[in-house]
Every structure is written in C-alpha cells, then in structure tokens.
LUMFI-950984 format. One record per residue (C-alpha): x, y, z. Coordinates in nm, 4 decimals. Layout:
# LUMFI-950984
- X,Y,Z
...
# end
This chain:
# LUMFI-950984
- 9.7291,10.0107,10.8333
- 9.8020,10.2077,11.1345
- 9.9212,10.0105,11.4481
- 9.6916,10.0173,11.7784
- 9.9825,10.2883,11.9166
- 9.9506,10.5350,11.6277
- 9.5461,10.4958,11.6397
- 9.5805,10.5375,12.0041
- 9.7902,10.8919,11.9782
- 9.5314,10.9940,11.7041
- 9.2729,10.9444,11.9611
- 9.4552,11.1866,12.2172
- 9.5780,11.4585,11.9586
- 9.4190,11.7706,12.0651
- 9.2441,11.9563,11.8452
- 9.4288,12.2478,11.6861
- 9.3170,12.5851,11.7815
- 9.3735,12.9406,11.6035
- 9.3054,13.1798,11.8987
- 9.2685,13.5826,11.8599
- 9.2187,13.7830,12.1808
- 9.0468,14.1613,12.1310
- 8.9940,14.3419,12.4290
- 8.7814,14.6331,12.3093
- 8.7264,14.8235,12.6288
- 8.8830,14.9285,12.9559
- 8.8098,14.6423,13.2054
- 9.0064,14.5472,13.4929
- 9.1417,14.2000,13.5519
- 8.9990,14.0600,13.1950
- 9.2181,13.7181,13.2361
- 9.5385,13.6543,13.0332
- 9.5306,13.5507,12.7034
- 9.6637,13.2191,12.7989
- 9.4293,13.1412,13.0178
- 9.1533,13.2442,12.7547
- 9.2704,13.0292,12.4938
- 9.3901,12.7579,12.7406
- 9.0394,12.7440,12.8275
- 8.8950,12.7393,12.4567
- 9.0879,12.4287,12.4196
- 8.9853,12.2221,12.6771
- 8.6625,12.2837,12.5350
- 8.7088,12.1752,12.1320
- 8.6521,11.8667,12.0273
- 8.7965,11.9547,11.6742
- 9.0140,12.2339,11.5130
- 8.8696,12.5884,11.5372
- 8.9951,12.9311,11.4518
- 8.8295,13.2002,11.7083
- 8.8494,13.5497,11.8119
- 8.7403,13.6114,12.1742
- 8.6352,13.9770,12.1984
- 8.5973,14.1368,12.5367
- 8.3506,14.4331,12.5151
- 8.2017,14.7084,12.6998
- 7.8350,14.7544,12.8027
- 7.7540,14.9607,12.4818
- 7.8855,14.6950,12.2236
- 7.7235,14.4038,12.4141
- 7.3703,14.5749,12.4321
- 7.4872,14.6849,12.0374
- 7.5139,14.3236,11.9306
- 7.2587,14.1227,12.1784
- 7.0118,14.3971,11.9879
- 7.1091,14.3477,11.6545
- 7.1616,13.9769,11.6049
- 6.9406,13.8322,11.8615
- 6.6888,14.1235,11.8980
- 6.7662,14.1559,12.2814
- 6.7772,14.5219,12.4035
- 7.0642,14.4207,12.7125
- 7.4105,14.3668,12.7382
- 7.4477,14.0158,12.8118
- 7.7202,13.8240,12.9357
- 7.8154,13.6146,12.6207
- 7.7768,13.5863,12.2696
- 7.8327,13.3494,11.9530
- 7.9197,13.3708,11.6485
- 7.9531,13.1028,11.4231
- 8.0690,13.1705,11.0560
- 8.1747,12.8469,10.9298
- 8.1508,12.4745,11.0497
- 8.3128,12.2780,10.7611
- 8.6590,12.1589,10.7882
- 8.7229,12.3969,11.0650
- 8.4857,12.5640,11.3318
- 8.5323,12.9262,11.2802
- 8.3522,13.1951,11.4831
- 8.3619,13.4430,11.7542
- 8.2516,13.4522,12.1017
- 8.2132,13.8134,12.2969
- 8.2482,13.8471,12.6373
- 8.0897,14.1651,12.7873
- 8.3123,14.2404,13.0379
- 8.0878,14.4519,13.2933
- 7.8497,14.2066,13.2866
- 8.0608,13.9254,13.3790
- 8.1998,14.1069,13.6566
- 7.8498,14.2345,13.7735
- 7.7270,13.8714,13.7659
- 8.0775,13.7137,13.9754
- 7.9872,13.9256,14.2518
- 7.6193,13.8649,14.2777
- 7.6964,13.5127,14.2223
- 7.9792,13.5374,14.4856
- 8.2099,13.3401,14.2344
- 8.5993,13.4446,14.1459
- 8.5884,13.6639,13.8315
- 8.8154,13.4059,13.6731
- 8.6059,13.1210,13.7244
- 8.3385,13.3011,13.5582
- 8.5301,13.3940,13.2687
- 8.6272,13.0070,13.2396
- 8.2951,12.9412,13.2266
- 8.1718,13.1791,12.9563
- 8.4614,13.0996,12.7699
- 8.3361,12.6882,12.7816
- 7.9993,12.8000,12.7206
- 8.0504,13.0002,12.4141
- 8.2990,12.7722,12.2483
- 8.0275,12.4432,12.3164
- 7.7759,12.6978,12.1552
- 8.0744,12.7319,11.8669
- 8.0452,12.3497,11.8720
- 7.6740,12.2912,11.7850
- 7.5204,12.2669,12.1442
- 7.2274,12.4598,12.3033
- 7.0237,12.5382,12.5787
- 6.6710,12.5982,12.4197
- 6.4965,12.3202,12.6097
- 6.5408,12.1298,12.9280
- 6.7480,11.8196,12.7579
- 6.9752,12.0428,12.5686
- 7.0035,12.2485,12.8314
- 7.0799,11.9524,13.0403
- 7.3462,11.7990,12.7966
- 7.4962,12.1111,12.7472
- 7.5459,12.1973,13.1181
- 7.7242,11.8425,13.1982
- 7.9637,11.9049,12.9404
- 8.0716,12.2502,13.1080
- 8.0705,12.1146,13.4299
- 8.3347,11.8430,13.3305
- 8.5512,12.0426,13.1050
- 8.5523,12.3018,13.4382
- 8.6271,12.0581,13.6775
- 8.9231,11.9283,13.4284
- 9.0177,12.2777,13.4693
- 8.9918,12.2973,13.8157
- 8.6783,12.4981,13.8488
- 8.3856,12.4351,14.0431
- 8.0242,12.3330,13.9513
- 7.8940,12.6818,13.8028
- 7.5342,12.5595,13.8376
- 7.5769,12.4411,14.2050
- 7.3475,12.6450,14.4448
- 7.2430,12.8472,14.1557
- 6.8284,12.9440,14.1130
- 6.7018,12.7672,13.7487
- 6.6605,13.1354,13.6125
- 7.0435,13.2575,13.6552
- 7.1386,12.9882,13.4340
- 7.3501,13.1123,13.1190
# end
C-alpha cells in the first residue's frame, strides 16, 4: 500500500513527453526548441509523443484544405493519431501566419507561439472550441497554463471573432 508521501509524488510526476521539432520553412525567430517543448509540457496532463512542425504558407493552406476542407493557411493545426496509452499526434504551426497575426494583435511573437503551442496540445488532449461552453472551458485552461508560464491573457481585449 503506498504511503500518503509516495501517493503524494505520484500526484506531482509530470507527465512524460516525447517531443520532435520540424521546422519546414525559412521563418525568422521560430522559438527554440526548448521553449516549444517546455511549453507542450506545461500543457499535458498525461504522457504524449508529438512532433511540432513549423510550416510555410503553402503547406498550411495544403493541409487546412485537405483535412479540414479550409482553402487558408491557418495558424494551427492537430493531429491526433492515437489516444490509448499514450497521446500521440502532431500539431503544425504555420509560421507566417502566426507572425502576421502577433503584429495585428500587437502581442510578442513568442507569446503567440506559447499560445498555439497550448492550444494545439489541449486540442491533442480531447478539448474543443465548437460551441460557447467548450469554447469557454477550453480557453480557461490556456489562460492558466499561460499565466503559469508567464504569459498574459491571450483573449484579453481581443474581438469574439479573432478567437483561435
């Protein structure tokens, strides 16, 4: 029978986390893959294997089109192959679009990465935005994991319709 201390350290074990970084396209300042996968796993809640793929405009348009019948590049994408004993799946980040959307936003490129990167690994994790309690579930989650992180309230001063 474990003791309350062992049960205890269970509790705070973090979950384990096999990271892959691809960066498949010329982008300035795409963040460190440290901070990528530092960011990942803040955001798991159990053991995951992921590739994080940074892409150009053309692949992001490529794959919004072909898996979610969306003719645009948008900002970030999930892929989730497996969700047995371990999460397994990929998230793309389309690197023009992020940076495109920091500066319109006025946000730090970084913290907009961090963001995507929460986003697409909660997505990874089962949770969704398709209607307003999802959506409002989903968002609370990110903020908190950010803030953990040191990050600011994405949604703060932000229109309903630039949401992620």
């Amino acid at each position: 029978m474990p003791t309350k201390r062992t049960a205890s350290a269970a509790k705070k074990r973090k979950a384990k986390l096999v990271f892959a970084l691809q960066v498949a396209c010329n982008a300035a300042r795409v963040p460190a893959r440290h901070r990528l996968r530092a960011w990942a796993q803040a955001s798991l809640k159990r053991s995951a294997r992921l590739t994080v793929r940074v892409v150009d405009a053309r692949e992001g348009r490529s794959l919004n089109r072909r898996f979610r019948g969306r003719d645009y590049a948008t900002n970030v994408l999930t892929f989730i192959y497996d969700n047995d004993r371990y999460l397994n799946g990929d998230i793309a980040l389309c690197a023009p679009v992020i940076a495109r959307e920091a500066r319109e936003q006025d946000k730090a490129l970084d913290a907009h990465y961090a963001h995507l990167v929460v986003h697409g690994v909660l997505h990874l994790q089962g949770f969704d935005h398709e209607d307003a309690e999802e959506a409002e579930t989903m968002e609370a989650r990110e903020v908190r994991i950010l803030s953990k992180l040191g990050y600011d309230n994405p949604y703060e001063d932000r229109p309903d319709e630039g949401r992620v």
